[in-house]
Biopython code that builds the backbone (N, CA, C, O; Angstrom):
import numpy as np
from Bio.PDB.StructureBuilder import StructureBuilder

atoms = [
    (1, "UNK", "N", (119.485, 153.841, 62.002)),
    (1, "UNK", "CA", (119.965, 154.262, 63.301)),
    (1, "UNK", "C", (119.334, 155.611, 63.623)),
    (1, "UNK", "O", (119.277, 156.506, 62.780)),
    (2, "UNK", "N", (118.911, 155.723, 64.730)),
    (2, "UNK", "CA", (117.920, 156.970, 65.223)),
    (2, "UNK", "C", (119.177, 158.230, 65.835)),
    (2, "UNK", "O", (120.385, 158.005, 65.901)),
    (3, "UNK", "N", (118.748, 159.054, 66.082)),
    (3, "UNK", "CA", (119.909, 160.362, 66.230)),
    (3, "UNK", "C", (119.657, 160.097, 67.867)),
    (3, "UNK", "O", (120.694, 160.462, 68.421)),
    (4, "UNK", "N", (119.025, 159.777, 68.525)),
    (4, "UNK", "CA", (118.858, 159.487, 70.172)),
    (4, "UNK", "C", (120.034, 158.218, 70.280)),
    (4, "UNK", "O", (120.638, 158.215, 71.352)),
    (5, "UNK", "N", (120.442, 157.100, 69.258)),
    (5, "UNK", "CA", (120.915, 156.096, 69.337)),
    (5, "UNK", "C", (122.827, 156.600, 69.397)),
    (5, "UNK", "O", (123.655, 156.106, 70.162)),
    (6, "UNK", "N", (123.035, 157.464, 68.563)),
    (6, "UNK", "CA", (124.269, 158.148, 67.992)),
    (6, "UNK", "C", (124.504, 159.067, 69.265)),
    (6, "UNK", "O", (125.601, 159.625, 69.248)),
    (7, "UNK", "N", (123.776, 159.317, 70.266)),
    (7, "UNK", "CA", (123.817, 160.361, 71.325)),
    (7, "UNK", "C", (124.356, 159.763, 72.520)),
    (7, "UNK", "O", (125.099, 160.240, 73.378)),
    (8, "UNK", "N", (123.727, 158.390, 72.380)),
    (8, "UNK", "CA", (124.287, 157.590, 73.766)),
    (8, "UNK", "C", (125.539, 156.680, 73.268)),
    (8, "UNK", "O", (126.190, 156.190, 74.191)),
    (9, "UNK", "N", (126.060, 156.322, 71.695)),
    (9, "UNK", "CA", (127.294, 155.951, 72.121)),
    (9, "UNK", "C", (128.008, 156.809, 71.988)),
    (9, "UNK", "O", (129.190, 156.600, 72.262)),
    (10, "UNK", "N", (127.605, 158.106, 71.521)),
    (10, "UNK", "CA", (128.746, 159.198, 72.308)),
    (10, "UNK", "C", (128.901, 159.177, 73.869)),
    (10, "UNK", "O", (130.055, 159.084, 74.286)),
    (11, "UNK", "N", (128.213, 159.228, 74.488)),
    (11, "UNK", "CA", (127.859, 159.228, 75.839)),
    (11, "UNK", "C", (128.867, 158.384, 76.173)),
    (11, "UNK", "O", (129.923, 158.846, 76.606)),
    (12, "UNK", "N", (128.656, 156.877, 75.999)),
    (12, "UNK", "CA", (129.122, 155.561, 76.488)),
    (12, "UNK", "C", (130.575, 155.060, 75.756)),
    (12, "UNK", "O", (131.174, 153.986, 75.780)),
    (13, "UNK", "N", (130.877, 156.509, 75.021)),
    (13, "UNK", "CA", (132.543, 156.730, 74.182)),
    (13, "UNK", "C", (133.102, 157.620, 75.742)),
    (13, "UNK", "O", (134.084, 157.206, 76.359)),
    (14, "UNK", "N", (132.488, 158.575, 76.102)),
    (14, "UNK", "CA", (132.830, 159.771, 76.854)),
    (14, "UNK", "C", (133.230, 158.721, 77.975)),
    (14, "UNK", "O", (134.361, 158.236, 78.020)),
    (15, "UNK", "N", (132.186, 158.389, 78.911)),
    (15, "UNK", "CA", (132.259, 157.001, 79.828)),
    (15, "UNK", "C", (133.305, 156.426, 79.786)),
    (15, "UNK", "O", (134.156, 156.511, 80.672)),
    (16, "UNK", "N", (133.425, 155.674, 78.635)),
    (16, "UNK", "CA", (134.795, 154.784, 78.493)),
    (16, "UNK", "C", (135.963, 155.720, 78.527)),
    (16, "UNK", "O", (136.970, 155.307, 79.103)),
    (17, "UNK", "N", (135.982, 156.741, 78.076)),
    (17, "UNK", "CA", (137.065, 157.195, 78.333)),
    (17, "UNK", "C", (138.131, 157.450, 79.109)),
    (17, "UNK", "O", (139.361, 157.418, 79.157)),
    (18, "UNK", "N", (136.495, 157.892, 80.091)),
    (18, "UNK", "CA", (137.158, 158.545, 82.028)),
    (18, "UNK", "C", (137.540, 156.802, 82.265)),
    (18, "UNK", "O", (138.763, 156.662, 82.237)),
    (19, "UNK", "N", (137.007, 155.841, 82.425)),
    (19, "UNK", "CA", (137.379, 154.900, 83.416)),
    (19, "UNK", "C", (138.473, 154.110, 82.690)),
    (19, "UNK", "O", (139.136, 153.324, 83.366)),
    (20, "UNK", "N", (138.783, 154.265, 81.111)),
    (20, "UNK", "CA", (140.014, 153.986, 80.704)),
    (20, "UNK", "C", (140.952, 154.523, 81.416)),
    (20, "UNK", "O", (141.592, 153.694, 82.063)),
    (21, "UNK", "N", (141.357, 155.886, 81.570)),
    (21, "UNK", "CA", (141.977, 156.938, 82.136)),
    (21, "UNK", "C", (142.005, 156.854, 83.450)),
    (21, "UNK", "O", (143.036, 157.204, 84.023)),
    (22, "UNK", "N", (141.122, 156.475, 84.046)),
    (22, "UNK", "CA", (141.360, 155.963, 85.651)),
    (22, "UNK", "C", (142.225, 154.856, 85.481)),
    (22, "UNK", "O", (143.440, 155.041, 85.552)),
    (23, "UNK", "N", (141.775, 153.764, 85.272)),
    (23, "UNK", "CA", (142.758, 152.512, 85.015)),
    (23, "UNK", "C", (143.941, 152.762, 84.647)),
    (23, "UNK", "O", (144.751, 152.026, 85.211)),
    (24, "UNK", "N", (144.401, 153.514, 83.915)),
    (24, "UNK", "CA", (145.809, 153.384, 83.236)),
    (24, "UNK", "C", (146.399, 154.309, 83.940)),
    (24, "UNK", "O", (147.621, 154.170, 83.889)),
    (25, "UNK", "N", (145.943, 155.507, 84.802)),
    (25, "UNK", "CA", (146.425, 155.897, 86.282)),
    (25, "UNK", "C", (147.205, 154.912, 87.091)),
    (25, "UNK", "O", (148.421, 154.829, 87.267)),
    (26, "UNK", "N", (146.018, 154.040, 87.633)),
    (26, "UNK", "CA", (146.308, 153.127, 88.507)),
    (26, "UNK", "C", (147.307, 151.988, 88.164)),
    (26, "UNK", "O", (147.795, 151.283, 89.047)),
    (27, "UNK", "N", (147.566, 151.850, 86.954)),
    (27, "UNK", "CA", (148.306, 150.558, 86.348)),
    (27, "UNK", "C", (149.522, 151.210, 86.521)),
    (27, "UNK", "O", (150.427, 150.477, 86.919)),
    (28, "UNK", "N", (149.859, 152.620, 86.298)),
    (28, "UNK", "CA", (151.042, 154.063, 86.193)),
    (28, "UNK", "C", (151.757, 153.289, 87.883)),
    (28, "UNK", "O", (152.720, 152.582, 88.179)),
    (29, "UNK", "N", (150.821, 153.828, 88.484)),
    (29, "UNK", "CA", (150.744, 154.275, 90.057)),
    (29, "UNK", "C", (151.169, 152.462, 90.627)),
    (29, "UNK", "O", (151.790, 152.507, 91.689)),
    (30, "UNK", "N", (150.966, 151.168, 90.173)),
    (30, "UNK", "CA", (150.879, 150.023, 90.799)),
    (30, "UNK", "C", (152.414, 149.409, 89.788)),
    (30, "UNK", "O", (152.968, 148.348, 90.077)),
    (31, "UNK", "N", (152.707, 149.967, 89.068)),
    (31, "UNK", "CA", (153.252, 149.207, 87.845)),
    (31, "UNK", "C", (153.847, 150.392, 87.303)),
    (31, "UNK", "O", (153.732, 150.879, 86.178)),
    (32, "UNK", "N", (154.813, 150.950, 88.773)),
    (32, "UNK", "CA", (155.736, 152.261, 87.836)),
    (32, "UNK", "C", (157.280, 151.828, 87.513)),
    (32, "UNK", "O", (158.221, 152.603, 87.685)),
    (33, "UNK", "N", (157.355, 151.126, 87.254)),
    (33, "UNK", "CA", (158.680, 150.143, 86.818)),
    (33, "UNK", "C", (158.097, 149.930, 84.954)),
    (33, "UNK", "O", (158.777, 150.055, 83.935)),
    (34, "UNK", "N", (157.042, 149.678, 85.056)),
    (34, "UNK", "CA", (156.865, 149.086, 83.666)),
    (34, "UNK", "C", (157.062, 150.038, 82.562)),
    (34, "UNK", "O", (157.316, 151.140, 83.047)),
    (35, "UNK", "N", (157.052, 150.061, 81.526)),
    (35, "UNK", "CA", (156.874, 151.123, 80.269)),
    (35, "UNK", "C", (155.630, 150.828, 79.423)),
    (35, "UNK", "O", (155.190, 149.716, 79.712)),
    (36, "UNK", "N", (154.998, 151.378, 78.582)),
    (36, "UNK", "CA", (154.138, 150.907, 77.442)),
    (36, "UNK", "C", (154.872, 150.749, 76.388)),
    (36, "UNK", "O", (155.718, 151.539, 75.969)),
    (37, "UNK", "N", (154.425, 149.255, 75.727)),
    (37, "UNK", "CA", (155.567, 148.892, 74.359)),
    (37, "UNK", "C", (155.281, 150.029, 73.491)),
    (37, "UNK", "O", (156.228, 150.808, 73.395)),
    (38, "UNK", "N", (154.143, 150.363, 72.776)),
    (38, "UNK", "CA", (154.359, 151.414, 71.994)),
    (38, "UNK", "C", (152.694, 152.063, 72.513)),
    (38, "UNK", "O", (151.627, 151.577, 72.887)),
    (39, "UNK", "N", (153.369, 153.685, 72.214)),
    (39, "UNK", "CA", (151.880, 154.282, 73.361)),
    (39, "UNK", "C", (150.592, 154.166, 72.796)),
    (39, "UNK", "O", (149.603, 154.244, 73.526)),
    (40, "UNK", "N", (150.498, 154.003, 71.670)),
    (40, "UNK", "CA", (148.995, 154.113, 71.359)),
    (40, "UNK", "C", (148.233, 152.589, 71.708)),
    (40, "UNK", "O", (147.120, 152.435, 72.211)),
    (41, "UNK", "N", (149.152, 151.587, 71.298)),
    (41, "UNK", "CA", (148.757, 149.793, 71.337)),
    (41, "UNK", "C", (148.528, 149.631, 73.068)),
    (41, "UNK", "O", (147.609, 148.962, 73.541)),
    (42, "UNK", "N", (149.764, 150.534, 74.074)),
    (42, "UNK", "CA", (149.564, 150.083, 74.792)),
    (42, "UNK", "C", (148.245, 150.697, 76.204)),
    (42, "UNK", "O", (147.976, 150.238, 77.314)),
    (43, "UNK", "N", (147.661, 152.026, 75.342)),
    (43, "UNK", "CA", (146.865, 152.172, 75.685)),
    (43, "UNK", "C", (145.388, 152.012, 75.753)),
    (43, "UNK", "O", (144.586, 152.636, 76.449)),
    (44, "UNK", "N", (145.204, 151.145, 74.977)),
    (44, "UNK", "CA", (144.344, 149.909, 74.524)),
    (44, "UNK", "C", (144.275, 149.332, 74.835)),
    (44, "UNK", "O", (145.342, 148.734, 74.693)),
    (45, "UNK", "N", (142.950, 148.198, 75.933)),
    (45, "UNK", "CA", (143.403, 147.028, 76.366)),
    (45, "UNK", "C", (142.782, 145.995, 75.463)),
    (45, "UNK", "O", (141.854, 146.401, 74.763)),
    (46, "UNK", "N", (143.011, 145.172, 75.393)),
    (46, "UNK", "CA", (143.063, 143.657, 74.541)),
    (46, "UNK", "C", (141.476, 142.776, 75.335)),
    (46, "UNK", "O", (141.474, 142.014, 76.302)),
    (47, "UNK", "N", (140.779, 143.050, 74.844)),
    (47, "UNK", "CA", (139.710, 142.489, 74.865)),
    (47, "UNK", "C", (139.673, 140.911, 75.447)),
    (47, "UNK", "O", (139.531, 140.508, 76.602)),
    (48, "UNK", "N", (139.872, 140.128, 74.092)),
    (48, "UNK", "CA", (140.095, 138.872, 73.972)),
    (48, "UNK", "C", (141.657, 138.574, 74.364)),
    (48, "UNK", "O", (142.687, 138.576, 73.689)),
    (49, "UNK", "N", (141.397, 138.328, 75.698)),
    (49, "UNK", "CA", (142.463, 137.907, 76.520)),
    (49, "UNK", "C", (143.218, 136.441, 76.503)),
    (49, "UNK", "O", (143.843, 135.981, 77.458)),
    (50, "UNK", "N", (143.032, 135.801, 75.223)),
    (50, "UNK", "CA", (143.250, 134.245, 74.876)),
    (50, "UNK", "C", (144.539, 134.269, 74.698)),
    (50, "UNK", "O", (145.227, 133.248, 74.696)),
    (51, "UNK", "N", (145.021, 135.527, 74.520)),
    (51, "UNK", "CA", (146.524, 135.500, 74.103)),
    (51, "UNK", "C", (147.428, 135.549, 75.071)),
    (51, "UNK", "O", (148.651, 135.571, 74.929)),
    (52, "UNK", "N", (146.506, 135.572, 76.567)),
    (52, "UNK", "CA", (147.888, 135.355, 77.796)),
    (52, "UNK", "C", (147.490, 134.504, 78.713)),
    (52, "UNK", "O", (146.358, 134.757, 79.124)),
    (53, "UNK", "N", (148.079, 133.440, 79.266)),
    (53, "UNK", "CA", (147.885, 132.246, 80.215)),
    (53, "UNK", "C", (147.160, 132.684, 81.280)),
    (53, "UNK", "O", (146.268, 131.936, 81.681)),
    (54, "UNK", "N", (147.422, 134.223, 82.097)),
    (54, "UNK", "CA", (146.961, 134.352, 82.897)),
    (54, "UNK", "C", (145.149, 134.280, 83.488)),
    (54, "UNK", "O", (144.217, 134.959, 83.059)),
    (55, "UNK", "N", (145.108, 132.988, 84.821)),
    (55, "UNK", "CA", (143.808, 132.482, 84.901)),
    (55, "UNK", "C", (142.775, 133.624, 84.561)),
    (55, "UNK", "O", (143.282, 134.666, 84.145)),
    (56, "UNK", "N", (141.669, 133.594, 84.652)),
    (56, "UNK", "CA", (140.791, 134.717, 84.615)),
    (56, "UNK", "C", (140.790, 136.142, 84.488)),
    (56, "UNK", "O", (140.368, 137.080, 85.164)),
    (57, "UNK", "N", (141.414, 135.999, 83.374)),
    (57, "UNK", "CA", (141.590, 137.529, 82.860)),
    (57, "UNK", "C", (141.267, 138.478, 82.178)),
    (57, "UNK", "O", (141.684, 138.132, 81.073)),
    (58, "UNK", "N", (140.850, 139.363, 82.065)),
    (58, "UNK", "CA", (139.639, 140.530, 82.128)),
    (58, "UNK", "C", (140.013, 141.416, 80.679)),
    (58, "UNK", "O", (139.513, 141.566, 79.565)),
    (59, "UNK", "N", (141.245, 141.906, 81.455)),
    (59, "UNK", "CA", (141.974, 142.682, 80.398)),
    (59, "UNK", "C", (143.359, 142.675, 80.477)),
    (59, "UNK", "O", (143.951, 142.385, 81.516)),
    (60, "UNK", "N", (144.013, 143.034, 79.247)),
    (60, "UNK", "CA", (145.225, 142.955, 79.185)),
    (60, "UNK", "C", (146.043, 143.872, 78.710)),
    (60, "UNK", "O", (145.918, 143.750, 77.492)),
    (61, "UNK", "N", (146.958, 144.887, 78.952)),
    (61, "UNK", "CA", (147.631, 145.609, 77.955)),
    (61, "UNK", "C", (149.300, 145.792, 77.503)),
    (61, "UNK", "O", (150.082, 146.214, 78.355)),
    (62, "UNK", "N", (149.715, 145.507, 76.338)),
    (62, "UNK", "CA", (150.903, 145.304, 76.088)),
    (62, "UNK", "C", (152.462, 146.349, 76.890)),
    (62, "UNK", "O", (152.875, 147.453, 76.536)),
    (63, "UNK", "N", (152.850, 145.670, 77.730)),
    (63, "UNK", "CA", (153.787, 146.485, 78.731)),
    (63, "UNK", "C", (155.402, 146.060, 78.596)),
    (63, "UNK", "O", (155.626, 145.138, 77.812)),
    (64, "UNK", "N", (156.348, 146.548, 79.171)),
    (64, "UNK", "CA", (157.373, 145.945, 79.079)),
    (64, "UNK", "C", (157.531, 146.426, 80.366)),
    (64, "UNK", "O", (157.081, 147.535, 80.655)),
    (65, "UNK", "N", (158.347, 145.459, 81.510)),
    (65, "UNK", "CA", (158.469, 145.566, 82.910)),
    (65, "UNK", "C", (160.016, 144.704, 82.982)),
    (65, "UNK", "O", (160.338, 143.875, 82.130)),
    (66, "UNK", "N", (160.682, 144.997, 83.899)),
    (66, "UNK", "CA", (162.216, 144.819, 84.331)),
    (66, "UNK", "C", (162.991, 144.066, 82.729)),
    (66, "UNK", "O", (163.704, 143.065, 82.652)),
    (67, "UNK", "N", (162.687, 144.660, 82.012)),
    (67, "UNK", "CA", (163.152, 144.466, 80.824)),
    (67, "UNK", "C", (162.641, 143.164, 79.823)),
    (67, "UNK", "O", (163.285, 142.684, 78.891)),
    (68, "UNK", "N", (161.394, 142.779, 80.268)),
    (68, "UNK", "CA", (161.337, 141.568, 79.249)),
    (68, "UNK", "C", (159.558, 142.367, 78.762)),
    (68, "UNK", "O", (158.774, 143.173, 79.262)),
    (69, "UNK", "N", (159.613, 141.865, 78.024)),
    (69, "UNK", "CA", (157.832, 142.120, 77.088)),
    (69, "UNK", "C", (156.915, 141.505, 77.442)),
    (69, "UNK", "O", (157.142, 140.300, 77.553)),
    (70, "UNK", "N", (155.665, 141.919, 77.741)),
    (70, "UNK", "CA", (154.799, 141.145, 77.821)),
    (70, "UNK", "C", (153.497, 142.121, 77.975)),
    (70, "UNK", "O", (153.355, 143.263, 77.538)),
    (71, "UNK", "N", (152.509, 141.242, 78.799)),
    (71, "UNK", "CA", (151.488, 142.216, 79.311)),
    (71, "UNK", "C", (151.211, 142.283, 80.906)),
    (71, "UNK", "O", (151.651, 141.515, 81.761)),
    (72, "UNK", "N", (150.177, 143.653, 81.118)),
    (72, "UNK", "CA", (150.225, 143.686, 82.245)),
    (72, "UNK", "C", (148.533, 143.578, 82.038)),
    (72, "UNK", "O", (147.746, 144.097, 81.246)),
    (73, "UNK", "N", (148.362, 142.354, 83.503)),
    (73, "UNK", "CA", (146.775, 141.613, 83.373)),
    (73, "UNK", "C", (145.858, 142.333, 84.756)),
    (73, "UNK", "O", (146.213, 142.648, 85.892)),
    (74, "UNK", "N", (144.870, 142.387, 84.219)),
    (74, "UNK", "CA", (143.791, 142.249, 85.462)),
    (74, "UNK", "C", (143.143, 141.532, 85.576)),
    (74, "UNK", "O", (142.632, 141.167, 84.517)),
    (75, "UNK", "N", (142.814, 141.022, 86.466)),
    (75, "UNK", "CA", (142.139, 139.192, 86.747)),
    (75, "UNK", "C", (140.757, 139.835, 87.457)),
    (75, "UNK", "O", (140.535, 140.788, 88.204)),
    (76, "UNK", "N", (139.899, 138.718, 86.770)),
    (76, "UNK", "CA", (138.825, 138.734, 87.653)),
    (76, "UNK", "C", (138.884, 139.209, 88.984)),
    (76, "UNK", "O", (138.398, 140.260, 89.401)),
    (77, "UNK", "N", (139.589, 138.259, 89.694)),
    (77, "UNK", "CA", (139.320, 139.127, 91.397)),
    (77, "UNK", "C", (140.526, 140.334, 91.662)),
    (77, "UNK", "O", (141.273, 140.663, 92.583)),
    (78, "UNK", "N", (140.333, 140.622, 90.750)),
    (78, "UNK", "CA", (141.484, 142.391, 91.247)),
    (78, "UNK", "C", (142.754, 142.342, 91.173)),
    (78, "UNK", "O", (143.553, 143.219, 91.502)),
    (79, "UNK", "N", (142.976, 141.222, 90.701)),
    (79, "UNK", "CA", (144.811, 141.242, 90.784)),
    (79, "UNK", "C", (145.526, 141.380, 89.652)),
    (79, "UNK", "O", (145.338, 140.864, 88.550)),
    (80, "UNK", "N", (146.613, 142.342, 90.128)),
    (80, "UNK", "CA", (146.977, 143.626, 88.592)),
    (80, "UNK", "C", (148.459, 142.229, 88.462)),
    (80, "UNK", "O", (149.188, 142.004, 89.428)),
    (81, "UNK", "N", (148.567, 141.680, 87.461)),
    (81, "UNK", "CA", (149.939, 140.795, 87.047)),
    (81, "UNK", "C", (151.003, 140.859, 85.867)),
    (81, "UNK", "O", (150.416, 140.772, 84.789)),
    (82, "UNK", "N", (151.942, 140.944, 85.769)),
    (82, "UNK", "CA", (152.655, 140.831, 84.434)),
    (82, "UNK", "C", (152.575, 139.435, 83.889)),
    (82, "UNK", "O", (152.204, 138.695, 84.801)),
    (83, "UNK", "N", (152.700, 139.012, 83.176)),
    (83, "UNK", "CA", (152.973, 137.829, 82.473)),
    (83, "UNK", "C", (153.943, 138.487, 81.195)),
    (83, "UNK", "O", (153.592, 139.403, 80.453)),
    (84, "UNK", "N", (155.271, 137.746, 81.157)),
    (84, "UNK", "CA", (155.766, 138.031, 80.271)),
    (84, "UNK", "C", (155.571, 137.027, 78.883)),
    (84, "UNK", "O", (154.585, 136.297, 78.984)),
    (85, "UNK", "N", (156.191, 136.905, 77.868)),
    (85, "UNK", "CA", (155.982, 136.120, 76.753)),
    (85, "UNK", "C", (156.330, 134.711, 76.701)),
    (85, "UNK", "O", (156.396, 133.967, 75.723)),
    (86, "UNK", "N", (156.520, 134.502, 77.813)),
    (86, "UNK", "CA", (157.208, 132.736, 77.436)),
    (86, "UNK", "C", (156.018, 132.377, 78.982)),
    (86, "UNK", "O", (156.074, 131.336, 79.637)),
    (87, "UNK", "N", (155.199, 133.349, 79.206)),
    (87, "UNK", "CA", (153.729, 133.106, 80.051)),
    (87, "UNK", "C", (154.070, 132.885, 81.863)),
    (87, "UNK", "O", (153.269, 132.414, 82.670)),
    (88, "UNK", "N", (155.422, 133.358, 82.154)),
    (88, "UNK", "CA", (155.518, 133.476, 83.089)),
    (88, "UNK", "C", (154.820, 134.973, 84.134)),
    (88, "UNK", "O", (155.013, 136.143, 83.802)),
    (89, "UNK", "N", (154.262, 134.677, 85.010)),
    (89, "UNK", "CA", (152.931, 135.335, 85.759)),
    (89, "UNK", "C", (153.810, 136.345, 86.973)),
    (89, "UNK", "O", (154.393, 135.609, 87.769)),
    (90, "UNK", "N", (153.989, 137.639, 87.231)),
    (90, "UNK", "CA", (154.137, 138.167, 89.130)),
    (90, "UNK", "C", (153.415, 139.061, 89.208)),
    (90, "UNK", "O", (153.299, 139.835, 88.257)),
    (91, "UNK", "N", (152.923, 139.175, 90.020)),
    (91, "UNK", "CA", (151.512, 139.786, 90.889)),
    (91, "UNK", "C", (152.282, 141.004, 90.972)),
    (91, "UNK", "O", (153.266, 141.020, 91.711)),
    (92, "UNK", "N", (151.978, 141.956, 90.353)),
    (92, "UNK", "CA", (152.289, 143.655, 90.932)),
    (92, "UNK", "C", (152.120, 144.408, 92.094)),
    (92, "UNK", "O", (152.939, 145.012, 92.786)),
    (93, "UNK", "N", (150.570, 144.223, 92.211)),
    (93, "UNK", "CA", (149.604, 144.524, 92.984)),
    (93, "UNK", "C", (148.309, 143.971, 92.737)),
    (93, "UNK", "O", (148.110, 142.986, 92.027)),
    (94, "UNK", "N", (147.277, 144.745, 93.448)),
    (94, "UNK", "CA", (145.679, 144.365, 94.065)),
    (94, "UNK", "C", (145.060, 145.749, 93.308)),
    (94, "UNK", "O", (145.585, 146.862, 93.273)),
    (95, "UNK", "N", (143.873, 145.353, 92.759)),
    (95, "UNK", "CA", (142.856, 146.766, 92.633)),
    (95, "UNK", "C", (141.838, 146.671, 93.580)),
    (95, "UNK", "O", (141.168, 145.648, 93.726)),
    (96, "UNK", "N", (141.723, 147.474, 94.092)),
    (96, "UNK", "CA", (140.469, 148.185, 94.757)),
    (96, "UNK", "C", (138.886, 147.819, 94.426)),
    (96, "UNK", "O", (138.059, 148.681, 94.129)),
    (97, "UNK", "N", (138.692, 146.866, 94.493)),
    (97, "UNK", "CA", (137.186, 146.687, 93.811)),
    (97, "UNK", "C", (136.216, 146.570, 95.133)),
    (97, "UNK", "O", (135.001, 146.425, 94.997)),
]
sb = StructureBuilder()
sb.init_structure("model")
sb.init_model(0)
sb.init_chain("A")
sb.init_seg("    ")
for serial, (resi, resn, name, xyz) in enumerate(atoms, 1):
    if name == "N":
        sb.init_residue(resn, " ", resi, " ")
    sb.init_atom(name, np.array(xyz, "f"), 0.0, 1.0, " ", f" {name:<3s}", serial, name[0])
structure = sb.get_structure()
């Protein structure tokens, strides 16, 4: 690994950071009813999104909303959703894309 190589995924760590941090603003700001199940897991989003029904879904992060568990999704076309654990889906809001 070259020291130019170690420079840009610092870079593209820094990057991810800010637009993590934007997002989880906006999830705050769209989804201020919800809580994070526990703060570090739920500030993490879940990559491999196989683990929630919701159609086309991007990312996911573990939330708890009007008292039941689940996650809160972003779908391909912008739409911020809960799905709780027994895979029931409500639309929060819309992102801005």
């Amino acid at each position: 690994m070259k020291l130019d190589e170690i420079k840009r995924m610092r870079e593209i760590g820094e990057e991810y950071e800010k637009l993590l941090d934007s997002l989880l603003n906006l999830i705050f700001q769209k989804a201020s009813n919800c809580l994070a199940l526990e703060l570090d897991d739920s500030l993490t989003p879940i990559f491999a999104t196989t683990q929630v029904k919701t159609p086309n879904s991007l990312l996911a992060f573990p939330y708890k909303c009007n008292g039941k568990i689940g996650y809160i999704v972003i779908t391909e076309d912008g739409k911020l959703v809960f799905e709780d654990e027994e895979g029931n889906i409500i639309q929060i809001g819309d992102i801005n894309i």
